[in-house]
Backbone bond lengths (Angstrom), bond angles and torsions (degrees), N, CA, C in turn:
res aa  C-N    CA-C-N  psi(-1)  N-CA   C-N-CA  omega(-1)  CA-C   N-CA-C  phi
1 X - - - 1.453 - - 1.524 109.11 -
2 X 0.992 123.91 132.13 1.316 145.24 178.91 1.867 124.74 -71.83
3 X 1.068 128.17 78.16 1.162 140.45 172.97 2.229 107.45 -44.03
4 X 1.788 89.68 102.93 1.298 80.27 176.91 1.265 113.40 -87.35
5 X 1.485 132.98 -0.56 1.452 139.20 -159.98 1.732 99.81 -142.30
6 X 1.556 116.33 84.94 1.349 103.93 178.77 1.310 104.14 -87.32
7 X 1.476 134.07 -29.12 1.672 105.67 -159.39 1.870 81.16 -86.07
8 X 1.266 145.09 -20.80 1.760 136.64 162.78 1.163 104.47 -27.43
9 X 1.669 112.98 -62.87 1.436 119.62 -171.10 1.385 118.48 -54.51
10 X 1.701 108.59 -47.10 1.406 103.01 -171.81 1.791 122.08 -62.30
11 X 1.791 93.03 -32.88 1.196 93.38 -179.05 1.287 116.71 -63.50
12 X 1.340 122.13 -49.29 1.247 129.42 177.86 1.736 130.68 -46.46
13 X 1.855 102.51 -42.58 1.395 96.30 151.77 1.377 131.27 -65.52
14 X 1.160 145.31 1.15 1.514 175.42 -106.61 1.291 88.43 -156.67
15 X 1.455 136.11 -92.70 1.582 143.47 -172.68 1.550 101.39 -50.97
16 X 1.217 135.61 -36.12 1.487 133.28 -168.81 1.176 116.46 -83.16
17 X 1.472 119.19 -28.97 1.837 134.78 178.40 1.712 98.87 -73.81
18 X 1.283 102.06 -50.28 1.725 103.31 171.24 1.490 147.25 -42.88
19 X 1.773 72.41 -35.00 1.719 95.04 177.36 1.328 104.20 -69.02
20 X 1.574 118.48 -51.15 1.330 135.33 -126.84 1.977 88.56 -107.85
21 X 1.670 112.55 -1.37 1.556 121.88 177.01 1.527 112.38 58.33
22 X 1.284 112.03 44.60 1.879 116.22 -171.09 1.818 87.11 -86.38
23 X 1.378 98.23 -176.91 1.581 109.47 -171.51 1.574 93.36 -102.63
24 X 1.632 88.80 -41.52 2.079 96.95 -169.81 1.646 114.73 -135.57
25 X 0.779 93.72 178.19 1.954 93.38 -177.47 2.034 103.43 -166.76
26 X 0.521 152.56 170.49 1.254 153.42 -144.72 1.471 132.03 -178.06
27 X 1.650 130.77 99.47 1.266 130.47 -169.03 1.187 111.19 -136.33
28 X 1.473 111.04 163.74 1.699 121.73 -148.62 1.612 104.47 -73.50
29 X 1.130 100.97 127.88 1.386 117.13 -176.54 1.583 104.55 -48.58
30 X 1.681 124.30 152.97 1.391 162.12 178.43 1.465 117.32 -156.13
31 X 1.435 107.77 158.94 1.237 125.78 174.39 1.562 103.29 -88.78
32 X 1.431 126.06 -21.56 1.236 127.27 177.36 1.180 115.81 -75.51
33 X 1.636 95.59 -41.73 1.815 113.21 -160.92 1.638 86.52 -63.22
34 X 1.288 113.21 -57.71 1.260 118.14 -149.43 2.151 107.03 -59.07
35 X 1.318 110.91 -26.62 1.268 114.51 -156.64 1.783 93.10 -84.69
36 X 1.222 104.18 -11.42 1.598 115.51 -174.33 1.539 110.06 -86.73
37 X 1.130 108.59 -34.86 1.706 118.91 -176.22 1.341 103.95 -84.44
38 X 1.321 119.91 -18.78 1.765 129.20 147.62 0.983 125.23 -28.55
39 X 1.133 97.96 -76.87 1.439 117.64 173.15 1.508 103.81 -57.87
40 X 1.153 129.50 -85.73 1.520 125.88 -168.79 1.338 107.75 -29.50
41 X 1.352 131.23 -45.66 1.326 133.61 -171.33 1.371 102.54 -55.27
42 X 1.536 130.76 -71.37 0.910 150.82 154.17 1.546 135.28 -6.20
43 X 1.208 91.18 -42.93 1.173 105.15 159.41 1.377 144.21 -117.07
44 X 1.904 96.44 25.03 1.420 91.88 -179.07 1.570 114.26 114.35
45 X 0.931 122.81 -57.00 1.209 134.26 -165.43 1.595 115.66 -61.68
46 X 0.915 123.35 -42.84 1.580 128.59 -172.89 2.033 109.00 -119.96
47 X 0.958 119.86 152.69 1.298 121.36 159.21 1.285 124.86 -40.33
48 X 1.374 96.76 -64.83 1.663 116.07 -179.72 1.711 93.52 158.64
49 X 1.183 87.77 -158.33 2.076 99.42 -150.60 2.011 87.49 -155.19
50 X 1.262 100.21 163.61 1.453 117.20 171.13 1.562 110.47 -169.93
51 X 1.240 114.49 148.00 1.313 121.69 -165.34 1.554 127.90 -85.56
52 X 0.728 157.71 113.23 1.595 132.89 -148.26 1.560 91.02 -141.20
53 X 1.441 112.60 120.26 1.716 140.96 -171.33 1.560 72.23 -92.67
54 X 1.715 91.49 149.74 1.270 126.68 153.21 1.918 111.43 -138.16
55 X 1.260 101.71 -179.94 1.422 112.03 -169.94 1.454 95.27 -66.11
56 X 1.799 110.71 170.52 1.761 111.55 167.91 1.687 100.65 86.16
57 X 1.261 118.99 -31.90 1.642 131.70 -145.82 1.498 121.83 67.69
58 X 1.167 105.78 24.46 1.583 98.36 163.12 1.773 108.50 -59.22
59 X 1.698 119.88 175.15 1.340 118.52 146.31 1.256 105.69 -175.35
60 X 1.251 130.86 161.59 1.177 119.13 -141.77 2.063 98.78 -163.54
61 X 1.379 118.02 96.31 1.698 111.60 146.96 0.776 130.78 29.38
62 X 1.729 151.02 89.84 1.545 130.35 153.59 1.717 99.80 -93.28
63 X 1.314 112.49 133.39 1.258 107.14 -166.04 1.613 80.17 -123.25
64 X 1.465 108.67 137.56 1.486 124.75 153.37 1.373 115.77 -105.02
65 X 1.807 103.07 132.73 1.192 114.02 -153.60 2.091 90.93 -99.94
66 X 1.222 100.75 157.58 1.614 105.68 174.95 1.353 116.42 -123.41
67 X 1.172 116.41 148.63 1.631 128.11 -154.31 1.472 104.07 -153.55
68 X 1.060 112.23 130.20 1.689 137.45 178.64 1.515 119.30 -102.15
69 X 1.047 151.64 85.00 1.404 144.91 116.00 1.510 70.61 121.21
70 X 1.964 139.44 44.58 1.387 147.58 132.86 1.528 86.68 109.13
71 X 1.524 119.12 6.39 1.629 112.77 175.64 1.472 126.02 -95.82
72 X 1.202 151.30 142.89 1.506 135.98 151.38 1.172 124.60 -11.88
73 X 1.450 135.34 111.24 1.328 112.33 169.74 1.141 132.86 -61.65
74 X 2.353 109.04 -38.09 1.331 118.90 150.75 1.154 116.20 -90.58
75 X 1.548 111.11 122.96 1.552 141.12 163.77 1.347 102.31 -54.73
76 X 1.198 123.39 -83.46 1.241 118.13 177.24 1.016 119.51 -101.90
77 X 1.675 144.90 176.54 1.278 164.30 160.38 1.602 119.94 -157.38
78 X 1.421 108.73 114.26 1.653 78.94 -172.10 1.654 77.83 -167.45
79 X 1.467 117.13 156.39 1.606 143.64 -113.86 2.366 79.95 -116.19
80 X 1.158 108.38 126.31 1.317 121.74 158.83 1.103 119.33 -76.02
81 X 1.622 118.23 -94.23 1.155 155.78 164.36 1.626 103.22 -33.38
82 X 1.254 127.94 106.75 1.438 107.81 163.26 1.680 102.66 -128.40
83 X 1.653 105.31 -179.22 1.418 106.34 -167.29 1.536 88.13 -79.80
84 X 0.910 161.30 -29.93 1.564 139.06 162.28 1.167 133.70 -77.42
85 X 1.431 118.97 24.34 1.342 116.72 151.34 2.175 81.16 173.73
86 X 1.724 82.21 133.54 1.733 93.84 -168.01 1.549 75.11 -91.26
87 X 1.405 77.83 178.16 1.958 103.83 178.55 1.593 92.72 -145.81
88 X 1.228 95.58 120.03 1.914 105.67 178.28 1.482 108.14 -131.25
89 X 1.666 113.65 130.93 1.478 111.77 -172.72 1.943 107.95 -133.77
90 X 1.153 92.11 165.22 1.364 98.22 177.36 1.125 122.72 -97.55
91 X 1.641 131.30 170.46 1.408 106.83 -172.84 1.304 119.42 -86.87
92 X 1.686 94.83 -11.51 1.724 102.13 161.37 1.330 119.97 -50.88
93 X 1.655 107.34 -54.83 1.597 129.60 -179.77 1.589 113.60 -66.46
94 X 1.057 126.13 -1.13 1.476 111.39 -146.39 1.969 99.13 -94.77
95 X 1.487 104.58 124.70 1.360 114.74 -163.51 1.572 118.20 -56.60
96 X 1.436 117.81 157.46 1.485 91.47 173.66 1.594 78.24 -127.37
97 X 1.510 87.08 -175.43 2.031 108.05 -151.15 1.502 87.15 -116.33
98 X 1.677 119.70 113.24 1.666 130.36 167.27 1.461 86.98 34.46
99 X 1.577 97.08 106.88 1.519 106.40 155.50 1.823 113.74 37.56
100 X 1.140 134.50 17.25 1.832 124.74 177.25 1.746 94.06 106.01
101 X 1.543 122.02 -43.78 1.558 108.47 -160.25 1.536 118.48 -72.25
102 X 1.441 96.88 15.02 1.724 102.31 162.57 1.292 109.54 -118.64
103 X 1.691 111.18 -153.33 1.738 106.26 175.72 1.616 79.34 -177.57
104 X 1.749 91.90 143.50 1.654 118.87 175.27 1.451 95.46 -104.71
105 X 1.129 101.00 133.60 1.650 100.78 152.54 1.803 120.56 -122.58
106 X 0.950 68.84 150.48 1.653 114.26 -167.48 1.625 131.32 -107.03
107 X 1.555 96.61 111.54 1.712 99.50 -169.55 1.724 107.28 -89.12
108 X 1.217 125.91 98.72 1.261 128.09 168.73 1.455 143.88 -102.14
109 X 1.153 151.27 165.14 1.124 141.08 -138.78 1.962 98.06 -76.18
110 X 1.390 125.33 -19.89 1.462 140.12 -176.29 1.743 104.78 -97.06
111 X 1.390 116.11 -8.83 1.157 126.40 161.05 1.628 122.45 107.79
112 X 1.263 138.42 -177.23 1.693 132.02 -150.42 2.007 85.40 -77.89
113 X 1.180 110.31 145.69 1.464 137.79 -154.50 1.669 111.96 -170.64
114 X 0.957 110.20 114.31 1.583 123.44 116.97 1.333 119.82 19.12
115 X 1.451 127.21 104.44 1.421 112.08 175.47 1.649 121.13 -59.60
116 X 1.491 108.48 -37.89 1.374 110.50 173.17 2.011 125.78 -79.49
117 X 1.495 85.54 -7.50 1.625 99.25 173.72 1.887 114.96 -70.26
118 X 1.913 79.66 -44.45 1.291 95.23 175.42 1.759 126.96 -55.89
119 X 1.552 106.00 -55.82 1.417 106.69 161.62 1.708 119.51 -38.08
120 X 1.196 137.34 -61.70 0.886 159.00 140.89 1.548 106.64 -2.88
121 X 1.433 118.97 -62.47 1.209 101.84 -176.94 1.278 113.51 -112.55
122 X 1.619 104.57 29.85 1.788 120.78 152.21 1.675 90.42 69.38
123 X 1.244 135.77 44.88 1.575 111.84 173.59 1.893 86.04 -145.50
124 X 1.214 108.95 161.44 1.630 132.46 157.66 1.411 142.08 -106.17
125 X 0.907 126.39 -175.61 1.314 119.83 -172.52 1.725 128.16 -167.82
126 X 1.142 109.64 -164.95 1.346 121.64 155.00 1.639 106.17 -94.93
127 X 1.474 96.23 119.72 1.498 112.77 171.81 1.608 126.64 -105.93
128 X 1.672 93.89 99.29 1.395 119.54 -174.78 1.150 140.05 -27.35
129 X 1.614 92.72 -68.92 1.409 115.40 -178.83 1.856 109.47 -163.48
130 X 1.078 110.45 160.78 1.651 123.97 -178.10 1.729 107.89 -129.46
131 X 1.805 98.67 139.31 1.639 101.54 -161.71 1.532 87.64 -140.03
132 X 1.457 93.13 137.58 1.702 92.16 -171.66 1.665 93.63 -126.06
């Protein structure tokens, strides 16, 4: 079956491991996925991630999830941009998440970023997803 929404999916396995309090959860590797878990890393949000090759050339995400005093660290996560209707902003426009204590990211022509990275490096984008 054909996944029409992979970075949906990833996020979504992400929100479901959380619920369910796993350490890790794991989805098929991208160049998108991967520039996104960048960011999350980066900012806190996740442990970190590592790549794990299999035969054929598949490879596929181990994402370690992070948890505070037995809580989520991300509260929310949840998908902007979808393939049925994009969401594109400027860097004038570009949203911020509750007052700054979140972060959108943003796929731009310099690559997946940080909403406030993005200001910073004066460019816009397609805005992915928002993590609170």
């Amino acid at each position: 079956m054909a996944i029409t929404d992979p970075l949906g999916d990833m996020l979504t396995r992400i929100r479901n491991a959380q619920m369910r309090r796993k350490t890790k959860v794991s989805t098929p590797a991208s160049r998108l996925r991967g520039g996104v878990l960048d960011v999350l890393e980066a900012e806190g949000y996740i442990r970190g991630y590592s790549k794990v090759e299999f035969d054929g050339g598949k490879a596929e995400f181990e994402i370690e999830l992070k948890y505070y005093d037995g809580e989520p660290v991300i509260r929310e996560i949840s998908r902007i941009s979808k393939p049925g209707r994009r969401v594109y902003s400027s860097v004038k426009n570009i949203p911020r998440v509750n007052n700054g204590l979140g972060v959108s990211i943003l796929s731009t022509p310099k690559g997946v970023m940080s909403d406030h990275q993005a200001r910073d490096e004066n460019v816009g984008g397609e805005v992915l997803c928002r993590v609170f």
